[in-house]
C-alpha positions as CSV (number, residue, x, y, z in Angstrom):
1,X,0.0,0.0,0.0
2,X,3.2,2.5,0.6
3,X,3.4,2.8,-2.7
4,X,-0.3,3.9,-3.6
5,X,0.2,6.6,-0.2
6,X,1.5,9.8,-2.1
7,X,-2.2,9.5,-4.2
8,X,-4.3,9.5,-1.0
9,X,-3.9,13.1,-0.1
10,X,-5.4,14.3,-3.4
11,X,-7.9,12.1,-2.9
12,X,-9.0,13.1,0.4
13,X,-9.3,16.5,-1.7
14,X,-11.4,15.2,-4.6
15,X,-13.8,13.2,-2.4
16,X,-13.6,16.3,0.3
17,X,-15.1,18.7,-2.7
18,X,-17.8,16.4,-4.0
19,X,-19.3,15.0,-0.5
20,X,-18.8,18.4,1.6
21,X,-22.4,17.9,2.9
22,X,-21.7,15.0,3.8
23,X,-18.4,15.3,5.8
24,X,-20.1,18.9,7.1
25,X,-22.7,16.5,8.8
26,X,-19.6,14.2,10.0
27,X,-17.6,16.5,11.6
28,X,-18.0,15.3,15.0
29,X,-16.4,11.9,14.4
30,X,-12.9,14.5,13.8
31,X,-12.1,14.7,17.7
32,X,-11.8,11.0,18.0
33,X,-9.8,10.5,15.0
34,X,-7.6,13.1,16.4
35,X,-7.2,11.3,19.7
36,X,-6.9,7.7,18.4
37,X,-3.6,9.4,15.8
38,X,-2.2,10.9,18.4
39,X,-2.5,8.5,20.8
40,X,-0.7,5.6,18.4
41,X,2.4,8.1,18.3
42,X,2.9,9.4,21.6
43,X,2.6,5.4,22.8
44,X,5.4,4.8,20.1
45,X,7.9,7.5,21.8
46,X,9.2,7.4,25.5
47,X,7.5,10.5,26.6
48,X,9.4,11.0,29.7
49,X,12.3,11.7,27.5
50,X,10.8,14.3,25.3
51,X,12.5,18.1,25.9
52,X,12.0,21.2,24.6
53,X,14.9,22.1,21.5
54,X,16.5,25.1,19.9
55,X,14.3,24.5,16.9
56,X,11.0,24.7,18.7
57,X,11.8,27.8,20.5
58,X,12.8,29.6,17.0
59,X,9.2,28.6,15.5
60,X,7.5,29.2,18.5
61,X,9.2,33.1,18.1
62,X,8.6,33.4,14.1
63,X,4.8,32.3,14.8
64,X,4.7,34.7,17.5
65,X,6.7,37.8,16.0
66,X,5.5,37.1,12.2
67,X,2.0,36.9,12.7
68,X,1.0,40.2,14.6
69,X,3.7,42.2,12.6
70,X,1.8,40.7,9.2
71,X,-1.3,42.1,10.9
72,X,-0.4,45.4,11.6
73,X,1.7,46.0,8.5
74,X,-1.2,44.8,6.2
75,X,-3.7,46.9,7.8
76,X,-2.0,49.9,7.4
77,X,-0.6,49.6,3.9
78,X,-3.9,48.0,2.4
79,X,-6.4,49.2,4.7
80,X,-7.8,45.4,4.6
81,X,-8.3,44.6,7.9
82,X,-10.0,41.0,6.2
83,X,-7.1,39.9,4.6
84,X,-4.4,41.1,7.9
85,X,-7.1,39.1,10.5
86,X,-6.1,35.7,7.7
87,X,-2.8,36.3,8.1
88,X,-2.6,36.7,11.4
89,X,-4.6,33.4,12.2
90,X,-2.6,31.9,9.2
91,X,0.9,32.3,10.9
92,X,-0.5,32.1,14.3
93,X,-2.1,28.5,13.5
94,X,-0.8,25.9,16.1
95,X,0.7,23.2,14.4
96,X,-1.3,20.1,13.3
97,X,-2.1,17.0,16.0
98,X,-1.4,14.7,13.4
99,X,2.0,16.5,12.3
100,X,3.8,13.4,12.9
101,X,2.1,11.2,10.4
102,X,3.7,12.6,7.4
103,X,6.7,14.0,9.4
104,X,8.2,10.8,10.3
105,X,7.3,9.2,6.8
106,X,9.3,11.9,5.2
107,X,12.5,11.3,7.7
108,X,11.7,13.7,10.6
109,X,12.7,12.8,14.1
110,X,9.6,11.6,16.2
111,X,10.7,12.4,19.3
112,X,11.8,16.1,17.9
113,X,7.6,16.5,16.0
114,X,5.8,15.1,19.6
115,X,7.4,17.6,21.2
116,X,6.6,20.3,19.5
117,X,2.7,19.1,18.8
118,X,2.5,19.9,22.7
119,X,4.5,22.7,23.1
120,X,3.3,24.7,20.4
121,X,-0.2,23.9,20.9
122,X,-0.4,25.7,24.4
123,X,2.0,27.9,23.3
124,X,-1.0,29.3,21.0
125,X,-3.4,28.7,23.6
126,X,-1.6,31.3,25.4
127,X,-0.4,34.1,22.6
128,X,-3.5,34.2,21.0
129,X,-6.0,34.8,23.7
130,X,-3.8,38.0,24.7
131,X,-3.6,38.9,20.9
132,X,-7.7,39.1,20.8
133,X,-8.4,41.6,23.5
134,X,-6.9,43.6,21.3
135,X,-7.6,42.5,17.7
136,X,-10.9,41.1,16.6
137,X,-15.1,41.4,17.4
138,X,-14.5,39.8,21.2
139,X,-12.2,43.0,22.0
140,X,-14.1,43.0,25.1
141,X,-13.9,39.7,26.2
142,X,-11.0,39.3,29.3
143,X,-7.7,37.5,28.6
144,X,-8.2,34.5,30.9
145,X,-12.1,34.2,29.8
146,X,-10.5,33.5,26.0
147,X,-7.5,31.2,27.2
148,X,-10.1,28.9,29.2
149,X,-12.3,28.8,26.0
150,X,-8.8,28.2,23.5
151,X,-7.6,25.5,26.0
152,X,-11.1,23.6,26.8
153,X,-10.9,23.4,22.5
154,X,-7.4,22.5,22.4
155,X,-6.6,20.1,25.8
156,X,-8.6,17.6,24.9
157,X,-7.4,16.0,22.2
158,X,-3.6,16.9,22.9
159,X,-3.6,16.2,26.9
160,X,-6.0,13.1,27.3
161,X,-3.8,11.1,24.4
162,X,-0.7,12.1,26.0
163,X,-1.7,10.7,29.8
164,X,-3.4,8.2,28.7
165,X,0.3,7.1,26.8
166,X,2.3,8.3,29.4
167,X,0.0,5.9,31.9
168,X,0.8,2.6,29.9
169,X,4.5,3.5,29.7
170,X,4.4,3.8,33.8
171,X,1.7,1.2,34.5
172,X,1.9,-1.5,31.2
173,X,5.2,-1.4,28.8
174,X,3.1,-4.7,27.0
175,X,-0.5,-2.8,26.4
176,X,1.6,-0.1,25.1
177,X,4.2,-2.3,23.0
178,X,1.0,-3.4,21.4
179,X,-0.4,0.1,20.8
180,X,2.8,1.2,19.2
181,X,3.3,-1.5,16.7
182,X,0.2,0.0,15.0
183,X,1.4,3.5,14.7
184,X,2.0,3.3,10.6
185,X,-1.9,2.8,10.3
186,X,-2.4,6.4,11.9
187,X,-1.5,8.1,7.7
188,X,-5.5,6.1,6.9
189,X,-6.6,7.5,9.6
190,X,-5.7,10.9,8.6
191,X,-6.5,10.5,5.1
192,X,-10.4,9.8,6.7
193,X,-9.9,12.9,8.8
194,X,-8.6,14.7,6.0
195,X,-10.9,13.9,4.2
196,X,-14.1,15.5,6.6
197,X,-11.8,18.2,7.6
198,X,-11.2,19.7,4.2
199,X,-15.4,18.5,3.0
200,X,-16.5,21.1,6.2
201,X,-14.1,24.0,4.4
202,X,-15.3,23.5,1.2
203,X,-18.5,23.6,2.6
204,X,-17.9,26.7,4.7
205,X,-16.8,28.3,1.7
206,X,-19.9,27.2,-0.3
207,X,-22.0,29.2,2.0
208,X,-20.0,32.1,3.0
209,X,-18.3,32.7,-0.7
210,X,-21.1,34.7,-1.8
211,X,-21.0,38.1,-2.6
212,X,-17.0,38.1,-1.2
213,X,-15.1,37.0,-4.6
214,X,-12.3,39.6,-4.6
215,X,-11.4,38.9,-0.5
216,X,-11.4,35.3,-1.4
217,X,-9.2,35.8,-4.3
218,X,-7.0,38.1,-2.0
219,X,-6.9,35.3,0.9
220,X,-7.0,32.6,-1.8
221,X,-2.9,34.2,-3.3
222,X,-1.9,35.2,0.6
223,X,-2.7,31.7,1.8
224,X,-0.5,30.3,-0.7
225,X,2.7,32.2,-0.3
226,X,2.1,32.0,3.1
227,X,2.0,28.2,2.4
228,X,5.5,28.2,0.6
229,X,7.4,30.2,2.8
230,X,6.3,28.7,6.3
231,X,7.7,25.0,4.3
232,X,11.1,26.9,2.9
233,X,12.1,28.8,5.6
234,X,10.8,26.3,8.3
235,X,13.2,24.0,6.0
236,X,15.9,26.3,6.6
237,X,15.7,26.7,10.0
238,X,15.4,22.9,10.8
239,X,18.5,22.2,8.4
240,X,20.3,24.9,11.1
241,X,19.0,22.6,13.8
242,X,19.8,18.6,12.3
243,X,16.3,18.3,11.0
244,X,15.3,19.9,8.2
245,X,12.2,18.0,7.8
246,X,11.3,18.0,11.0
247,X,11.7,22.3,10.8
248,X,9.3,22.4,7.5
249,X,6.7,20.4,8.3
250,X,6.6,21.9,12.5
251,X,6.5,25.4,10.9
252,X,4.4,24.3,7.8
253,X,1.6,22.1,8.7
254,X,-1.4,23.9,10.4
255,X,-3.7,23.0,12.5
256,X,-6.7,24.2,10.7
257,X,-9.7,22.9,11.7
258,X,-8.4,25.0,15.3
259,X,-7.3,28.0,13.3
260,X,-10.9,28.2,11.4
261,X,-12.5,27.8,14.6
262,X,-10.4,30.7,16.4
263,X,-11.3,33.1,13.2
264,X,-14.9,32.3,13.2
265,X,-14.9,33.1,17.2
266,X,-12.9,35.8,17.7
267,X,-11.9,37.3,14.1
268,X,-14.4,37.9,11.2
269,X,-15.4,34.6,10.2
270,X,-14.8,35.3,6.6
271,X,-11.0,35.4,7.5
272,X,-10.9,31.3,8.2
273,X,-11.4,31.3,4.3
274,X,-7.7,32.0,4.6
275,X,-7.0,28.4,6.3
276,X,-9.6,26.9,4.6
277,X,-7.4,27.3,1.0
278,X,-4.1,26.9,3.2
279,X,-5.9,23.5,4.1
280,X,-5.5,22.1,-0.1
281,X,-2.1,23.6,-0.2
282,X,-0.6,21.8,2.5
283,X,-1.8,19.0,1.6
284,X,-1.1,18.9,-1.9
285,X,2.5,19.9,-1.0
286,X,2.8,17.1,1.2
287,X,1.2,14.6,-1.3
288,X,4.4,15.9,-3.6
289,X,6.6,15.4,-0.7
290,X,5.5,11.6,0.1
291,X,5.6,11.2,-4.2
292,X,9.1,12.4,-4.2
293,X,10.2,10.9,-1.0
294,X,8.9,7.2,-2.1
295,X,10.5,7.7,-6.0
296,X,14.0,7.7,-4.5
């Protein structure tokens, strides 16, 4: 089946555009395919042993720095305060649960990507609530009110998998031996959940596209450079750590079922459009990667 895995991504895309309905009406199977993923990989790491590196502080800073300098700077020299909120939620996007999936398939360290899924995931959870009582509709809305709501979305399907692991590797090495050994089934089960995931975008742009064709176009072209520099430079600055892979995909792949969820809460919702077109460019980028990987 490895060979066939590079074609499942644009699949997953295909299928995503012609059942959205469908996968819209789905959507709440996505939190348990999310936990079952994550759970198979942090069960196939010692997670006592994970620490924080160089490379994770340095995307942590460029997500952090990047995103509200984007906002401001777009704001003021197009006067679009649509297209700065999708770049701000663009670059600010934690990274994906299921990072790991194509990460270590394309050579990344597992221990290096686990990390970083947790890290960076509250590191979001507690950059972004700050940035929102000062940028978006919920101006009003207190700091810790909007951290509470970001980690009750977040925690669950990042710190349930990762005790429940952590658990069997204290209580039983043999249950979680036997979890582990089934980690190279969790790319399927991201395909499925790839596969909802990009059918409720499609959707959402369905209904909200209307009447809004020259801001989609504009988020549309910013989503995709945004796309290929987060890959390129997140490339770079992994290769300066001993894992360029690792740095690409950490810096590149987004989290954005949360990232459309954040915009439609706190931001106008027409902004998530922006992750909702970085969705298909990820994903067809890593469908190249896994092509080119598996040809050589």
């Amino acid at each position: 089946m490895s060979k066939y895995r590079s074609y499942v991504l644009p699949a997953a895309i295909l299928l995503g555009l012609l059942l959205h309905k469908w996968c819209a009406i789905l959507s709440f199977i996505t939190p348990y395919a999310i936990f079952l993923i994550l759970l198979l990989n942090f069960v196939a790491v010692d997670i006592r042993k994970l620490r924080m590196t160089k490379l994770s502080f340095w995307i942590m800073l460029f997500q952090i720095v990047v995103s509200i300098s984007l906002y401001y700077l777009f704001r003021t020299v197009t006067h679009n305060e649509l297209l700065a909120q999708g770049l701000l939620i663009g670059v600010l996007c934690p990274v994906a649960s299921s990072v790991v999936v194509i990460s270590c398939m394309l050579g990344a360290d597992r221990e290096t990507v686990t990390e970083y899924t947790i890290v960076g995931n509250l590191m979001v959870s507690v950059i972004a609530p700050f940035y929102f009582t000062f940028i978006g509709v919920h101006q009003d809305m207190s700091f810790w009110t909007s951290f509470l709501l970001i980690l009750k979305k977040i925690g669950p399907t990042i710190a349930l998998p990762f005790f429940v692991a952590l658990a069997l590797q204290l209580v039983s090495k043999k249950a979680n031996d036997f979890l582990a050994q089934y980690k190279n089934y969790t790319f399927y089960i991201w395909a499925f959940l790839l596969l909802l995931t990009l059918g409720q975008t499609i959707d959402f742009i369905f209904i909200h596209g209307k009447g809004n064709g020259l801001n989609i176009l504009f988020l549309g072209i910013a989503s995709v450079l945004t796309c290929a520099v987060h890959f390129s430079f997140g490339k770079w600055l992994g290769q300066q750590h001993g894992d360029r892979m690792a740095g690409g995909q950490l810096l590149g792949q987004k989290n954005t079922a949360m990232g459309i969820w954040m915009a439609n809460t706190y931001l106008n919702p027409l902004a998530s459009v922006f992750l909702a077109f970085y969705s298909v460019w990820q994903n067809l980028f890593n469908s190249w990667q896994l092509w080119r990987h598996d040809k050589k």
